[in-house]
N, C-alpha and C positions, 0 to 999 in steps of 0.2 A: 428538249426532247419532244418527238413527238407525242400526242395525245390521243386519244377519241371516246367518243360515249358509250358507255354499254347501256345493259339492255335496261336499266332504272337512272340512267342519266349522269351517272357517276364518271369520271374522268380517270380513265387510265392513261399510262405511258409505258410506252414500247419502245427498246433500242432497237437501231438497225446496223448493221455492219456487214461488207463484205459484197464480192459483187456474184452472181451465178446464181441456179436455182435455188428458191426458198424454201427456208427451212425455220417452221416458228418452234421457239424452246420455250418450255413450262418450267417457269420454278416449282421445288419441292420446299420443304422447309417442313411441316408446311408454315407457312406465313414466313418465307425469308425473302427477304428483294433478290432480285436475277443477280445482281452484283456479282453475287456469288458463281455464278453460272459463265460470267462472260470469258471465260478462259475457252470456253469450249469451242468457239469459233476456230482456235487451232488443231481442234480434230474435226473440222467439217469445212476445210478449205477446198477453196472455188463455190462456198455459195453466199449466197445473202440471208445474215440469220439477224431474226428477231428475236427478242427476248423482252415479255411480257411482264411486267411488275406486277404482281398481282393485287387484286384490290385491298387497300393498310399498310403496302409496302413499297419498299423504294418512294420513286416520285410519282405511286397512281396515291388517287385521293381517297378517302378514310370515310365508308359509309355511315352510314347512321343506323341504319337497320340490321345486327351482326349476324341476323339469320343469311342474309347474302356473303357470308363469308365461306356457307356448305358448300362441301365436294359438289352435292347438285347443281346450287348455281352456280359455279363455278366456271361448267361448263357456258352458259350461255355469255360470261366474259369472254372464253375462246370465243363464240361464234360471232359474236360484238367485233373482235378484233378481225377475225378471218375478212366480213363481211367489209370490214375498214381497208384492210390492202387490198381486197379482190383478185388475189391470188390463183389461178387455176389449179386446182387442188396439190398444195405444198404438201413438204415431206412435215409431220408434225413428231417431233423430238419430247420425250417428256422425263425428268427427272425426280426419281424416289417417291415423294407422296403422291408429285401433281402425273402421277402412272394411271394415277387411280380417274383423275379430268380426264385424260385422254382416250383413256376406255368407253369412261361414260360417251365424252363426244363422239371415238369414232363409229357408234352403236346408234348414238341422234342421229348423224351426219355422215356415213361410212362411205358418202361418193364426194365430200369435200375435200380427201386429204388421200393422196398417192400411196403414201408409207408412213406404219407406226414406229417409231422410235421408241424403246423403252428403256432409262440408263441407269441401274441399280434402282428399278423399280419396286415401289410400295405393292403389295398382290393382297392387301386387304378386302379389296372391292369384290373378289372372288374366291374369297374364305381360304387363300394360301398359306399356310402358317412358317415361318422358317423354324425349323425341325432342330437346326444344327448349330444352331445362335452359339452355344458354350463351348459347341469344337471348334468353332473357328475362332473364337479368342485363344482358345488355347494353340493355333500355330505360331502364336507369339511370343510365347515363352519364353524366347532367348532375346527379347527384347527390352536393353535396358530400360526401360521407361513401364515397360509393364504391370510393376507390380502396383505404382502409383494410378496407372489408366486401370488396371483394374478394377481396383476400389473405388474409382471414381464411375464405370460404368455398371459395377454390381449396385450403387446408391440410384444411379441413370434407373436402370427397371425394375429397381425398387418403389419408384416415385409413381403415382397417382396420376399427376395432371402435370403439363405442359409447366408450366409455375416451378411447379417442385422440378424439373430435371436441369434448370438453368444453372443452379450451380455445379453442377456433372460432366455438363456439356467438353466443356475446353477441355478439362481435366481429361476425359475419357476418348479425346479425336482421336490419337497416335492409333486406335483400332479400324478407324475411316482413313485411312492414308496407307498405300502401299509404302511410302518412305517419308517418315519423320523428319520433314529438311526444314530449311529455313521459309522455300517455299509453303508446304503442306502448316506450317507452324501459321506462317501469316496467315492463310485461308480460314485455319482454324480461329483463329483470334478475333478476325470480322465479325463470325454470327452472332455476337451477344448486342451488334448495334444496327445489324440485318433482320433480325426477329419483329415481329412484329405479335406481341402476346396475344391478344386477341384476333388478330387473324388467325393464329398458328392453334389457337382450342376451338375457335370457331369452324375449322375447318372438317375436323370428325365430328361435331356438335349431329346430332342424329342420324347419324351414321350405320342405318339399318339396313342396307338394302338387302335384297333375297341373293346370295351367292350363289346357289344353285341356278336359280332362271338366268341371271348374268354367265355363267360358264355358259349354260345350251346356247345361248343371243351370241357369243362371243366365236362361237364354235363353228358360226356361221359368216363370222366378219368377213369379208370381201376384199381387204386389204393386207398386202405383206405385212407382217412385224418382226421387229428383229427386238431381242432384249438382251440387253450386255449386261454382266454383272461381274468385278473386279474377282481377282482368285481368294486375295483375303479380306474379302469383307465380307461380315460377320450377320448383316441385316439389310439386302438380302446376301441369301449364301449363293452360292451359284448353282448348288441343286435348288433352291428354290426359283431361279431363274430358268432354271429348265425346264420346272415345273408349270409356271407360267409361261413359258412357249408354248410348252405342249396343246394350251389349253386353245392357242387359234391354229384355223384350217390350214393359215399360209407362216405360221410360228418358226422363228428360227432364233437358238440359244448361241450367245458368244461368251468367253470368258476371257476377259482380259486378265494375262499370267501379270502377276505379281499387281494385281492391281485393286485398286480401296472402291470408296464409294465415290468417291471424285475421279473415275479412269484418266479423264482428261489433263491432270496433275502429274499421273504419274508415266504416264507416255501415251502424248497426243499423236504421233505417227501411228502407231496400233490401232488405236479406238479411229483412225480415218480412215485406214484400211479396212478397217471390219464394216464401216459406214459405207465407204465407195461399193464393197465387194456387196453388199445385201443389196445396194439403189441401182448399181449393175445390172444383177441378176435377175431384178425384179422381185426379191426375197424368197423365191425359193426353199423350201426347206431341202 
């Protein structure tokens, strides 16, 4: 796989696949290798997508200093990487936590990158709260598996720290998945050897920033963004995905009908359509 240095010398690895305009993807996790991510190439066909391990995961190497595991620096891995393809400003995709990198970056960097991708994005970073967390478990209620994912994700945000939600985790996906198939079952079942523990608490590890000054900075961003967010997934809801559009100048909300936190699972012809129709337009609201 390939590699390259970031901004303390550290060695990441990046996959590449796919031929047409670029398109670099962020894992969320936070701290889970892209692995998890690589399906998405099938809702972003005809481009060339990369997918960044982030640093403690997958095949990048394991710092020594876990303060470089922050959202902040985070960002200067994206610009490490950016700076390594030389790209003329790619569309930059980003998934659930790593929503939170991509904002920061494109607020550093808002003439390096075409279009923000946002894909059941974390709205932490600008004090978004999802409102509706308990109604939208409950659209599941007719779902055999429910009562067991229940109880498994009422112990999930019960829990403290990163540490304590790992035995929750698998128990409680069927609520991340528009369809419980054998598919969504395996995806499920990788994270416990995708994780990377100390990335994944290092990543909020002083996680103060000012959300109000980040809204006015954001309100000014200069680049389209689109932010999908599946119909039943429960974190974010899709009001809070609207919520978060709302917040940029060129902001535009999708919801993928029947779909989890993984859209790309559960119908990658949609979540490509909704990609093509936004990089079309120019994002548009």
């Amino acid at each position: 796989m390939p590699t390259f240095p970031s901004f303390d010398g550290l060695e990441l690895t990046y996959h590449i696949s796919g031929e047409g305009p670029p398109i670099v993807c962020l894992a969320g996790g936070p701290g889970r290798a892209s692995a998890y991510l690589s399906g998405i190439t099938a809702g972003l066909p005809g481009s060339t997508v990369i997918r960044l391990d982030n640093r403690g995961t997958g095949q990048s190497a394991t710092p020594d200093d876990p303060a470089t595991y922050r959202a902040a620096a985070s960002v200067h891995d994206v610009e490490a990487l950016m700076r390594h393809l030389d790209y003329e400003r790619p569309v930059l995709l980003a998934h659930s936590s790593a929503a939170n990198t991509a904002m920061l970056y494109a607020l550093r960097h808002p003439h390096r990158v075409s279009h923000l991708i946002l894909v059941a994005p974390s709205s932490r970073l600008v004090g978004i709260d999802v409102k509706d967390f308990h109604e939208a478990l409950l659209l599941r209620t007719h779902e055999e598996w429910y009562p067991q994912a229940r109880q498994a994700i009422d112990g999930w945000v019960g829990s403290s720290t990163m540490a304590e939600t790992l035995p929750y985790r698998v128990p409680a996906a069927p609520f991340y998945y528009g369809r419980w198939d054998e598919a969504a079952r395996t995806h499920a079942e990788s994270e416990p050897e995708q994780i990377s523990l100390a990335a994944a608490e290092g990543f909020y590890e002083g996680f103060d920033f000012d959300a109000e000054s980040l809204r006015t900075a954001l309100r000014q961003l200069p680049v389209p963004v689109l932010v999908i967010t599946g119909e039943l997934d429960p974190f974010p809801t899709p009001s809070t995905g609207e919520r978060l559009a709302a917040v940029f100048p060129h902001g535009k909300s999708f919801v993928q009908p029947s779909g989890g936190h993984f859209p790309w699972l559960d119908d990658p012809s949609v979540l490509a359509e909704a990609i093509h129709d936004h990089l079309k337009s120019g994002g548009a609201a």
